[in-house]
ChimeraX commands (.cxc) that place a marker at each C-alpha (Angstrom):
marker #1 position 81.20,95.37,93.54 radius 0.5
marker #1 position 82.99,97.65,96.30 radius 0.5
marker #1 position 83.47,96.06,100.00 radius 0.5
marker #1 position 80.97,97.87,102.65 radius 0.5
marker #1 position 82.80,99.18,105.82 radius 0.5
marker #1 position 80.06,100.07,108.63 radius 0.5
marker #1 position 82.03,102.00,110.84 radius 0.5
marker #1 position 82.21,104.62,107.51 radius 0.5
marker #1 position 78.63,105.33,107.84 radius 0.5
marker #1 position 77.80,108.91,108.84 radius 0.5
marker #1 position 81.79,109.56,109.50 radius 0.5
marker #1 position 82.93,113.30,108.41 radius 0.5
marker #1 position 85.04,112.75,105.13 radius 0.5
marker #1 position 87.10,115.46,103.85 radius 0.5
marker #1 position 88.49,115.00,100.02 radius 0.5
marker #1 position 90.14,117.81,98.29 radius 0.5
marker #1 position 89.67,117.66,94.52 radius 0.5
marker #1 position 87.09,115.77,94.89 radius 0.5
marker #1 position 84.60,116.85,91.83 radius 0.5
marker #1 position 86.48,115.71,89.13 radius 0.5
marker #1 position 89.25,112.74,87.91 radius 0.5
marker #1 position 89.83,109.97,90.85 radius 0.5
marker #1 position 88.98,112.42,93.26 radius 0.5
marker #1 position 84.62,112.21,92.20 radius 0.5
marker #1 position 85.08,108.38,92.20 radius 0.5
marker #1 position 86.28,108.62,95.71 radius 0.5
marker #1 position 83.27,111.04,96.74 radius 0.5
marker #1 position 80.86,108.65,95.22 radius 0.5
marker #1 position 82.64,105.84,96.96 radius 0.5
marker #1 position 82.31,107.25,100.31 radius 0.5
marker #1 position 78.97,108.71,99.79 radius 0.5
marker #1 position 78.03,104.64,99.14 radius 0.5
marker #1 position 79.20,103.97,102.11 radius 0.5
marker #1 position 76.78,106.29,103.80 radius 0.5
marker #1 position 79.49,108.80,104.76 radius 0.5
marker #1 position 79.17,112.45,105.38 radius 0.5
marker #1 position 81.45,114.08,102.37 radius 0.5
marker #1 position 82.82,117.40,101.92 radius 0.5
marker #1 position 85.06,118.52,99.60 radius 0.5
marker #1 position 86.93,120.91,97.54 radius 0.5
marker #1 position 87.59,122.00,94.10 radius 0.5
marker #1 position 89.20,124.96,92.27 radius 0.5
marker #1 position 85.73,124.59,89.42 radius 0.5
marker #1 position 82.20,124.66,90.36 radius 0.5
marker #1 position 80.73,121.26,90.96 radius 0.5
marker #1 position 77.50,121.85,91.66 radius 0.5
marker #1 position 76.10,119.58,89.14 radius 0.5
marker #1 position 78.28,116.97,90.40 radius 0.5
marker #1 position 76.95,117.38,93.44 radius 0.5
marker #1 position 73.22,117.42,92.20 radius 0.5
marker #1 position 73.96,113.95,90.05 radius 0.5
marker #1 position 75.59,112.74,93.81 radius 0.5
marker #1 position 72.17,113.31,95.44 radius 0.5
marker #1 position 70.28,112.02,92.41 radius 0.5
marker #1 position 72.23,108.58,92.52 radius 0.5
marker #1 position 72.99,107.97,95.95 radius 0.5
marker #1 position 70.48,109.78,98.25 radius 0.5
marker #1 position 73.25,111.90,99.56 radius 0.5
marker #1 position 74.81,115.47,98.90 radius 0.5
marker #1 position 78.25,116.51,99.64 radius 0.5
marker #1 position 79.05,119.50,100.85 radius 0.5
marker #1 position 81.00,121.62,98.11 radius 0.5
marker #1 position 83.54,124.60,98.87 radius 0.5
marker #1 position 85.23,126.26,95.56 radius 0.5
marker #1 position 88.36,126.74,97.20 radius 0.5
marker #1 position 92.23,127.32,95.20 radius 0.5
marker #1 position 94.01,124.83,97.36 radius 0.5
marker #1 position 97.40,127.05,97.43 radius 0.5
marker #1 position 95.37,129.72,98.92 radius 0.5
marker #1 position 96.09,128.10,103.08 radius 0.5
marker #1 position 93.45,130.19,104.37 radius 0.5
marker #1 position 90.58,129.00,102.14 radius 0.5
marker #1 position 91.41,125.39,102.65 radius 0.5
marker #1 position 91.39,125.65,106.75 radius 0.5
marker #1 position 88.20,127.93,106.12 radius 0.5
marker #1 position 86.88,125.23,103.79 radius 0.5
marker #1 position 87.87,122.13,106.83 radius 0.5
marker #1 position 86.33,124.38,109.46 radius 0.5
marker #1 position 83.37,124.91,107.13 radius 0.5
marker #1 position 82.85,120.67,106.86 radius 0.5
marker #1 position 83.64,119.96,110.36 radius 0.5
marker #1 position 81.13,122.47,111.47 radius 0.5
marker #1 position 78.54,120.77,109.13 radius 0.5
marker #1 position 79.37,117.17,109.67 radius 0.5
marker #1 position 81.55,117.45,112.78 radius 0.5
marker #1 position 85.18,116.82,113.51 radius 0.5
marker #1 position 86.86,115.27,109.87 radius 0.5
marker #1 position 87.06,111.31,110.67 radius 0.5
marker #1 position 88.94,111.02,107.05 radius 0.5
marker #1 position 90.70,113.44,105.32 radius 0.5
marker #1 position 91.99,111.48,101.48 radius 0.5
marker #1 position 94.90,114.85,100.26 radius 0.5
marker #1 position 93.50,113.76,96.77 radius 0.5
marker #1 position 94.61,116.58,94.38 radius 0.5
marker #1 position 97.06,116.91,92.31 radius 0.5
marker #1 position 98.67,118.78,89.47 radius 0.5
marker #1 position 100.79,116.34,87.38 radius 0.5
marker #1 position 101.41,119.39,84.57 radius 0.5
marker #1 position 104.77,118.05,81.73 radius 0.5
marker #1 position 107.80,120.18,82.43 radius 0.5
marker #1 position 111.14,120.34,81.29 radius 0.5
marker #1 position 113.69,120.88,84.03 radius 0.5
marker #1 position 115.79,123.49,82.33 radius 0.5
marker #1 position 112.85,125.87,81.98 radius 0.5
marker #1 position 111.49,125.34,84.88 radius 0.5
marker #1 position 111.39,129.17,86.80 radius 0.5
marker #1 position 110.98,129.67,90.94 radius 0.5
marker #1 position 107.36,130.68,90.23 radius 0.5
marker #1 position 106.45,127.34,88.51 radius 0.5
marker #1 position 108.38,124.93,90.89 radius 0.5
marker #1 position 106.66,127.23,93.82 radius 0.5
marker #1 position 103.17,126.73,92.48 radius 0.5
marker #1 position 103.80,123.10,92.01 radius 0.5
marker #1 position 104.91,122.06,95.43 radius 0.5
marker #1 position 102.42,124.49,96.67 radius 0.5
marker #1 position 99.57,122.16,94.91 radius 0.5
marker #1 position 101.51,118.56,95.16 radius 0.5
marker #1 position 103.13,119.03,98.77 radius 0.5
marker #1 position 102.42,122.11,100.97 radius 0.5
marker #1 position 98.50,121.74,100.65 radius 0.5
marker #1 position 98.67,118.25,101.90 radius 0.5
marker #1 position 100.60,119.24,104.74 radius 0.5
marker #1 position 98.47,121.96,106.23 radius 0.5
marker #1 position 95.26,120.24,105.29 radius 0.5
marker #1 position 96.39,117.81,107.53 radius 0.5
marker #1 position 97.59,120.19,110.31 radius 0.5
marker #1 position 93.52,121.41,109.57 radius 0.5
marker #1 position 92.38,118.32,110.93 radius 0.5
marker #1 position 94.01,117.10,113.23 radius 0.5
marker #1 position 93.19,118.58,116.53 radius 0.5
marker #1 position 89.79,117.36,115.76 radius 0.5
marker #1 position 90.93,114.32,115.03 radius 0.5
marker #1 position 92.93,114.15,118.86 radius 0.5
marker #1 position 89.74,115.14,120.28 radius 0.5
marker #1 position 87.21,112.29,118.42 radius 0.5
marker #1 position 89.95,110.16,119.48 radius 0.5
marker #1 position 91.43,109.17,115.97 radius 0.5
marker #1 position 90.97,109.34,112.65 radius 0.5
marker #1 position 92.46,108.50,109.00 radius 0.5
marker #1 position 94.90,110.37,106.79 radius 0.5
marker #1 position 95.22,109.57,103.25 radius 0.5
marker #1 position 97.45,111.18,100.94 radius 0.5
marker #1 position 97.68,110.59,97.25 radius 0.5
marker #1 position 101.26,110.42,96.08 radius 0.5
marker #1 position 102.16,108.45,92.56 radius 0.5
marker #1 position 104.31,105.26,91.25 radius 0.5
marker #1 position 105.92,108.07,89.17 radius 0.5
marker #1 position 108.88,108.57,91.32 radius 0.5
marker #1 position 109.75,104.87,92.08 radius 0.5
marker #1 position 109.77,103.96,88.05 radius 0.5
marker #1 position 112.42,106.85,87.97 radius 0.5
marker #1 position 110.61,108.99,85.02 radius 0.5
marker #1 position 111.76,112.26,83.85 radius 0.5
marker #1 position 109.25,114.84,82.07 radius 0.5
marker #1 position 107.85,116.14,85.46 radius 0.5
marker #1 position 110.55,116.67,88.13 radius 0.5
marker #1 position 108.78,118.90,90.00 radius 0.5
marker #1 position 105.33,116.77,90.40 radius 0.5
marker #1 position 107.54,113.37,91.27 radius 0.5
marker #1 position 109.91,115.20,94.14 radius 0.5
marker #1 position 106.82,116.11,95.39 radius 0.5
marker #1 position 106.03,112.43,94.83 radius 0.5
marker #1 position 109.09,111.42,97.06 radius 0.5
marker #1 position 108.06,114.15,99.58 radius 0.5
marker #1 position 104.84,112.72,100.33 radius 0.5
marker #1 position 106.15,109.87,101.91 radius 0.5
marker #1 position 108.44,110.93,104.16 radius 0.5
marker #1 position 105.58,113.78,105.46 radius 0.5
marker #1 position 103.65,110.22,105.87 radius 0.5
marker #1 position 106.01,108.63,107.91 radius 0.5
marker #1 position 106.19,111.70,109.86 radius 0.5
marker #1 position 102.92,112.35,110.86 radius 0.5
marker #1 position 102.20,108.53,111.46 radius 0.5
marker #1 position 105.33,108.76,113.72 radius 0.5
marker #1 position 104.11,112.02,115.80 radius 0.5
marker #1 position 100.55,111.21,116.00 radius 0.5
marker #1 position 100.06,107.32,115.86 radius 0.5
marker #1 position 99.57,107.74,120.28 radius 0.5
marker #1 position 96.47,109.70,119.33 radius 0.5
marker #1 position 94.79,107.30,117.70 radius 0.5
marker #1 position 95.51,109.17,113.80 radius 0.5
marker #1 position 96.55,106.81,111.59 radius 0.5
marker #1 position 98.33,108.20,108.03 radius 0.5
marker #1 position 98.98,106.38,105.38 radius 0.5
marker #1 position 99.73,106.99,101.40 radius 0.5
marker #1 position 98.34,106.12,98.23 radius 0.5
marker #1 position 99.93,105.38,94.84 radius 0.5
marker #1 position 98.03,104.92,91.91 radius 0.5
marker #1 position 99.61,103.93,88.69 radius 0.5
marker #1 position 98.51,105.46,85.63 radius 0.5
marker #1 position 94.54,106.11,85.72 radius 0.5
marker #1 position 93.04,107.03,82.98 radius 0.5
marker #1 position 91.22,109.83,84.04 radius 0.5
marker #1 position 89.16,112.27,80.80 radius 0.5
marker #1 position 92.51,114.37,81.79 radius 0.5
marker #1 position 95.04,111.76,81.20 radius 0.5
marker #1 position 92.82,110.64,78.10 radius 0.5
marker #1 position 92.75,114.52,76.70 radius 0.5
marker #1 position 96.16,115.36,77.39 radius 0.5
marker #1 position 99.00,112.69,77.41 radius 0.5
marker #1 position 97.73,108.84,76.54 radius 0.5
marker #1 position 98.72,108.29,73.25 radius 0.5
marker #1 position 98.45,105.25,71.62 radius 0.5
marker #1 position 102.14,104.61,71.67 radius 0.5
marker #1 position 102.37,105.98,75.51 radius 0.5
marker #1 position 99.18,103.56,76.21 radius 0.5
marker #1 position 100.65,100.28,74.64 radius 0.5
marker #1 position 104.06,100.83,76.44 radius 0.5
marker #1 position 102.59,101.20,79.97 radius 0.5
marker #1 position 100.32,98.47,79.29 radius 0.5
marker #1 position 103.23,95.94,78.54 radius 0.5
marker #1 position 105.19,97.41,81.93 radius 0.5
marker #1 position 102.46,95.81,83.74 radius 0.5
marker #1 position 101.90,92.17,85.22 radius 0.5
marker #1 position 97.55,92.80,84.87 radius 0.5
marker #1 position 96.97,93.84,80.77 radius 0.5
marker #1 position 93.99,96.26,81.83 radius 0.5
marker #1 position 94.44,100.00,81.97 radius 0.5
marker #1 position 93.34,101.52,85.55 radius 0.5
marker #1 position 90.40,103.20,85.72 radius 0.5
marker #1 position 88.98,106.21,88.38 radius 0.5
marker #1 position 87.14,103.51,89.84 radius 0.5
marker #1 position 90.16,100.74,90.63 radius 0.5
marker #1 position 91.22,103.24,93.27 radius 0.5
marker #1 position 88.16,103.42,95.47 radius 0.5
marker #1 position 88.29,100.29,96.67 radius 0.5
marker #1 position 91.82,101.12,98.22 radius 0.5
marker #1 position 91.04,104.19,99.73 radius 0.5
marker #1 position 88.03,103.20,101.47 radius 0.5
marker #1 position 90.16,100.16,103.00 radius 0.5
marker #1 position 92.79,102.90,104.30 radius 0.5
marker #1 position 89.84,104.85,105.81 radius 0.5
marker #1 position 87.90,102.36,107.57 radius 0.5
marker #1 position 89.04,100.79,110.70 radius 0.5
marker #1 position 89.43,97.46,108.70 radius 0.5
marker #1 position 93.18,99.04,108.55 radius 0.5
marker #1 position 93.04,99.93,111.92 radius 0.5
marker #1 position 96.57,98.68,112.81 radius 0.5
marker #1 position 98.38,99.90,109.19 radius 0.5
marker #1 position 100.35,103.24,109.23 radius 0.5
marker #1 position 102.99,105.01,107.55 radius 0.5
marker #1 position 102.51,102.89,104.79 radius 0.5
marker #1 position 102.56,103.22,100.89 radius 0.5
marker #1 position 99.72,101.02,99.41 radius 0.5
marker #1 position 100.21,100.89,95.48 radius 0.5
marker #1 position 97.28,100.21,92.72 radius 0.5
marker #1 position 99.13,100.54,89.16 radius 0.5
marker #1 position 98.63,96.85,87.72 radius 0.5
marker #1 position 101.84,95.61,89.19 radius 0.5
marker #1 position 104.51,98.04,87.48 radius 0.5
marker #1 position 106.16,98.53,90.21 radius 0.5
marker #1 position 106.90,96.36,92.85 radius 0.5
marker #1 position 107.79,96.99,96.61 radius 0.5
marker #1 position 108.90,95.34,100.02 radius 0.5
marker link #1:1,2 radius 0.2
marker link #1:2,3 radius 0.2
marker link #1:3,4 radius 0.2
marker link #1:4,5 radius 0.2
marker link #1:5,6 radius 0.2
marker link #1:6,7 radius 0.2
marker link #1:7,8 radius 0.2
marker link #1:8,9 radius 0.2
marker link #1:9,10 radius 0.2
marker link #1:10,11 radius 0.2
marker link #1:11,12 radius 0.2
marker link #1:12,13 radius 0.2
marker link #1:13,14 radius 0.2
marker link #1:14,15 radius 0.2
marker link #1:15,16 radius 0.2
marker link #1:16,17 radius 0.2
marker link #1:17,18 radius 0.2
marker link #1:18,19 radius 0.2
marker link #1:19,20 radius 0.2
marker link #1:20,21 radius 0.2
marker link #1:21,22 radius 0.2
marker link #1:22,23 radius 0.2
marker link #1:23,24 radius 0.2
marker link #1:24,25 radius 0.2
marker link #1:25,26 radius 0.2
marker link #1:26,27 radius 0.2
marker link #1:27,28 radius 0.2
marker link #1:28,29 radius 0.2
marker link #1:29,30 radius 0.2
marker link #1:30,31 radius 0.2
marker link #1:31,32 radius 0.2
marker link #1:32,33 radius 0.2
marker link #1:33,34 radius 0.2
marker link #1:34,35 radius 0.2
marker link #1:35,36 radius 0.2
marker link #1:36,37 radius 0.2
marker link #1:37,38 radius 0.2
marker link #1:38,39 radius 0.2
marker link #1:39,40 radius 0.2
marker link #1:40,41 radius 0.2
marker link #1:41,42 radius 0.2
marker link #1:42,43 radius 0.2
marker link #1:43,44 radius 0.2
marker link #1:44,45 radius 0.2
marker link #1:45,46 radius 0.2
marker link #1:46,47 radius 0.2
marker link #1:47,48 radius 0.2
marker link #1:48,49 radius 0.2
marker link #1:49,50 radius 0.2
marker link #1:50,51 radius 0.2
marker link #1:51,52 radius 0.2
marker link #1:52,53 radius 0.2
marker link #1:53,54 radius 0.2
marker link #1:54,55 radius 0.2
marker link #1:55,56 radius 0.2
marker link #1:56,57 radius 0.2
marker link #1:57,58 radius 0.2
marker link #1:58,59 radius 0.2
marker link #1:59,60 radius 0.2
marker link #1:60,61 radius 0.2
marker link #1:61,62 radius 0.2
marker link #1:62,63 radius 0.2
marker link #1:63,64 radius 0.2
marker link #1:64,65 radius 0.2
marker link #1:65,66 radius 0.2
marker link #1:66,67 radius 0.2
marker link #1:67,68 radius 0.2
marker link #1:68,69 radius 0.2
marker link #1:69,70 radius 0.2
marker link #1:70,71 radius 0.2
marker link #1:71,72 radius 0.2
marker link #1:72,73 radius 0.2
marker link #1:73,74 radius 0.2
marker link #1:74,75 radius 0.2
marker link #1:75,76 radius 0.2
marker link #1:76,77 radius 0.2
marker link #1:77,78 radius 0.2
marker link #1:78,79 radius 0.2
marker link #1:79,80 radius 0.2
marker link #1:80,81 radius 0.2
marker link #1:81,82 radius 0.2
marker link #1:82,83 radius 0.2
marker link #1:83,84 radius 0.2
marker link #1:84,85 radius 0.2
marker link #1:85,86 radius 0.2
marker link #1:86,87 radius 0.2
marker link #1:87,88 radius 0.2
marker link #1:88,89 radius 0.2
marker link #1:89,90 radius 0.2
marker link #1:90,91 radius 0.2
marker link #1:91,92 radius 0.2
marker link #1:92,93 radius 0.2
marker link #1:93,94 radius 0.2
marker link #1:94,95 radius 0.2
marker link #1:95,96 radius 0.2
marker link #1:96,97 radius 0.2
marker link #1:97,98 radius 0.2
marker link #1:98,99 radius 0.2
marker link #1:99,100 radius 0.2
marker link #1:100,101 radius 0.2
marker link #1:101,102 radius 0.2
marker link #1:102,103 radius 0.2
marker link #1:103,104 radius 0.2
marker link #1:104,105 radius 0.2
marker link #1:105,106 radius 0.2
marker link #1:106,107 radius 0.2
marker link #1:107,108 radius 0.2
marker link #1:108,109 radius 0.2
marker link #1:109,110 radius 0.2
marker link #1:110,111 radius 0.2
marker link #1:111,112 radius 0.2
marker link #1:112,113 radius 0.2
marker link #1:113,114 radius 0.2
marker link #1:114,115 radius 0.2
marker link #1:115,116 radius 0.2
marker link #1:116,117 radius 0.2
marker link #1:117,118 radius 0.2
marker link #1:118,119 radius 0.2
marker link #1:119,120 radius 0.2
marker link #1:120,121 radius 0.2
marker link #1:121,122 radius 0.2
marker link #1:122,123 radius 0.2
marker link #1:123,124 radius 0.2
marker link #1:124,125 radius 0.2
marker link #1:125,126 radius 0.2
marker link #1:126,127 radius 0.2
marker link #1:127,128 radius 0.2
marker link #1:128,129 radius 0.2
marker link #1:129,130 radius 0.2
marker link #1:130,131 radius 0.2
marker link #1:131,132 radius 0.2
marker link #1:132,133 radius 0.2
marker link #1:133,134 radius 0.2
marker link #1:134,135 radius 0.2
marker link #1:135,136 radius 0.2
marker link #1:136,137 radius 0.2
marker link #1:137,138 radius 0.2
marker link #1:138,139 radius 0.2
marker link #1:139,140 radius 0.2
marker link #1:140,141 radius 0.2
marker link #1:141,142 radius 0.2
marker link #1:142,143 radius 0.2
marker link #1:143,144 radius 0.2
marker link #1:144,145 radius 0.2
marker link #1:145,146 radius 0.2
marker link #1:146,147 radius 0.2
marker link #1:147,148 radius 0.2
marker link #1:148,149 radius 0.2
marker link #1:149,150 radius 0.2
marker link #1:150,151 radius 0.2
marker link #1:151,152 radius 0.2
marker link #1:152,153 radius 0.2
marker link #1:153,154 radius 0.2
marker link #1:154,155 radius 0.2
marker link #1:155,156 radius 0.2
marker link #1:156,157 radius 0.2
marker link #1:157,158 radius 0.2
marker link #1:158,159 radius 0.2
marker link #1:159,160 radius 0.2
marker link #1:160,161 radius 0.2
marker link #1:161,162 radius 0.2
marker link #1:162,163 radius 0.2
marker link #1:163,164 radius 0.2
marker link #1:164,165 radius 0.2
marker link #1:165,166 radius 0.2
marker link #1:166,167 radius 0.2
marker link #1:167,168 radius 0.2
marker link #1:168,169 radius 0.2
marker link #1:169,170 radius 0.2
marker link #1:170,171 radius 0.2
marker link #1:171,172 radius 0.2
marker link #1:172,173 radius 0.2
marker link #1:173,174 radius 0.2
marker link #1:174,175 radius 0.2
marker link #1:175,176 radius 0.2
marker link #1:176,177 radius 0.2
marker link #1:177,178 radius 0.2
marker link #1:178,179 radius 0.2
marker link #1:179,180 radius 0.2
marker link #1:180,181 radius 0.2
marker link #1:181,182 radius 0.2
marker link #1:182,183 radius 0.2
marker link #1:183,184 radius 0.2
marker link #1:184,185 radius 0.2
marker link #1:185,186 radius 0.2
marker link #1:186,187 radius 0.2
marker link #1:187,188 radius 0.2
marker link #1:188,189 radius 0.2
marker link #1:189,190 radius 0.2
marker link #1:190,191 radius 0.2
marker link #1:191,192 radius 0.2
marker link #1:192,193 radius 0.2
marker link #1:193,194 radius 0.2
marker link #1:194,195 radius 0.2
marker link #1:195,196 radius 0.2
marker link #1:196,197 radius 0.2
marker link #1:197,198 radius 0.2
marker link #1:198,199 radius 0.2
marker link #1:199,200 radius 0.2
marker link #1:200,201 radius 0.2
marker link #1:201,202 radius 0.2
marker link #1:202,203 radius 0.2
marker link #1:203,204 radius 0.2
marker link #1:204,205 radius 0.2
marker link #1:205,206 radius 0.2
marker link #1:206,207 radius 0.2
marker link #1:207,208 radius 0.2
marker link #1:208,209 radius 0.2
marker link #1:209,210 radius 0.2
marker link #1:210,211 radius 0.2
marker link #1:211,212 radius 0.2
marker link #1:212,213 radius 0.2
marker link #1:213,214 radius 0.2
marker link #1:214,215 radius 0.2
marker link #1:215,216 radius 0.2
marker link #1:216,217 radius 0.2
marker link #1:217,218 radius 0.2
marker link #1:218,219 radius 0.2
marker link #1:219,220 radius 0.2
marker link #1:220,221 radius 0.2
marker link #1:221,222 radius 0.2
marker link #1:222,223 radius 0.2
marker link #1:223,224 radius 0.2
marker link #1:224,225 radius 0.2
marker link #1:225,226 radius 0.2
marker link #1:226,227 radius 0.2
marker link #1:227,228 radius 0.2
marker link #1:228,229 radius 0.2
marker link #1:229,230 radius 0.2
marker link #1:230,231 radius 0.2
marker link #1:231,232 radius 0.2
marker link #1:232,233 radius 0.2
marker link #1:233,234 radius 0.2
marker link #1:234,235 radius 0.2
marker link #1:235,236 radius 0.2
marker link #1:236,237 radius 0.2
marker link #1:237,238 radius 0.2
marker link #1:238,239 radius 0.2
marker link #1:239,240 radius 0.2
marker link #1:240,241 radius 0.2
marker link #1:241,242 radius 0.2
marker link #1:242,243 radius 0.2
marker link #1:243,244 radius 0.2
marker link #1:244,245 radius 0.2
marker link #1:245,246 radius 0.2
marker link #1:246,247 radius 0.2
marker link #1:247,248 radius 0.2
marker link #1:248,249 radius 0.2
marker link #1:249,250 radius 0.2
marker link #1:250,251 radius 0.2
marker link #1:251,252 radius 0.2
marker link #1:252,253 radius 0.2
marker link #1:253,254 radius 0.2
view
């Protein structure tokens, strides 16, 4: 069961890596909520899509786009604002949380990585907002991670990045909060996306989280939607350069 927020309904939604992992959860989500959706991803999603409009009446709007690549992304918001008007919610979604270890780390890797985990969310939001000045306001939502606040090593790159987020949050709630253009961040424990399944949860890994947490159920795609939609709608309407957490009470802030 998933909260319904009215003032969603037919609003311009903007989600970057949102075919695949959290990110289709989220474009489901919004699509529910009878939301206009756009979004990006670096691999083709059109059957995503055509499942989307076979399950909820609704198609997003798709644009293969590399992230990294500036141009393509403000192509790609111009291309959704011009088919669903001026972006009303733009969730910075994806994410490249890649193992590294820090001595053999090069410039090129640590470039690319902040490139995908911190420079795209800045000028996808610089993509939207003028058009969210003129619609008079709007909602920012950028995915960071608990990773940074439980202090672990094994991706240094991904978690400064992490750190970054927030203060970019702050920022931009700061500069544009008199326009109406609320911006807050997201941090999602550890979800067990297929990716996180394939790659890195172990059973030894899984069991270990598991007992860091106060709720004894692994998160799932799904657990974040809920969230996200609250930091979109106008049920929110006076939170801002805030850090909401979903991660089954590992970590613990105030």
């Amino acid at each position: 069961m998933t909260a319904t927020y009215p003032d969603l309904a037919g609003a311009s939604v903007f989600i970057t890596g949102g075919g695949s992992g959290i990110g289709a959860d989220l474009t489901e989500g919004f699509l529910r909520q009878g939301a206009q959706v756009a979004f990006v991803g670096r691999s083709d999603a059109s059957a995503f899509c055509d499942r989307m409009q076979a399950e909820t009446g609704s198609r997003p709007l798709f644009v293969q786009c590399d992230i990294t690549d500036t141009a393509a992304l403000r192509a790609a918001i111009a291309r959704a604002a011009q088919a669903h008007g001026p972006i009303a919610v733009l969730v910075n979604n994806a994410a490249n949380d890649a193992r590294h270890a820090t001595l053999e780390v090069t410039e090129a890797f640590w470039d690319r990585n902040q490139a995908i985990n911190l420079r795209a969310y800045f000028f996808a939001a610089q993509a939207v907002i003028p058009g969210m000045q003129a619609r008079g306001g709007g909602s920012i939502i950028n995915f960071t991670s608990v990773s940074y606040m439980m202090g672990n090593a094994g991706y240094p790159s991904y978690t400064t990045a992490n750190s970054g987020l927030n203060g970019l949050t702050r920022s931009l709630a700061r500069e544009f909060g008199p326009d109406g253009i609320r911006v807050n961040a997201l941090a999602p424990g550890w979800v067990l996306t297929d990716k996180q399944l394939d790659k890195w949860a172990t059973p030894e890994g899984l069991a270990a989280h598991l007992e860091r947490q106060c709720l004894k159920e692994h998160l799932a795609p799904a657990d974040i939607v809920g969230g996200t939609l609250f930091l979109a709608s106008t049920a929110s309407r006076m939170m801002t350069g805030q850090a909401l957490v979903i991660d089954g009470g590992v970590v613990m802030t105030g």
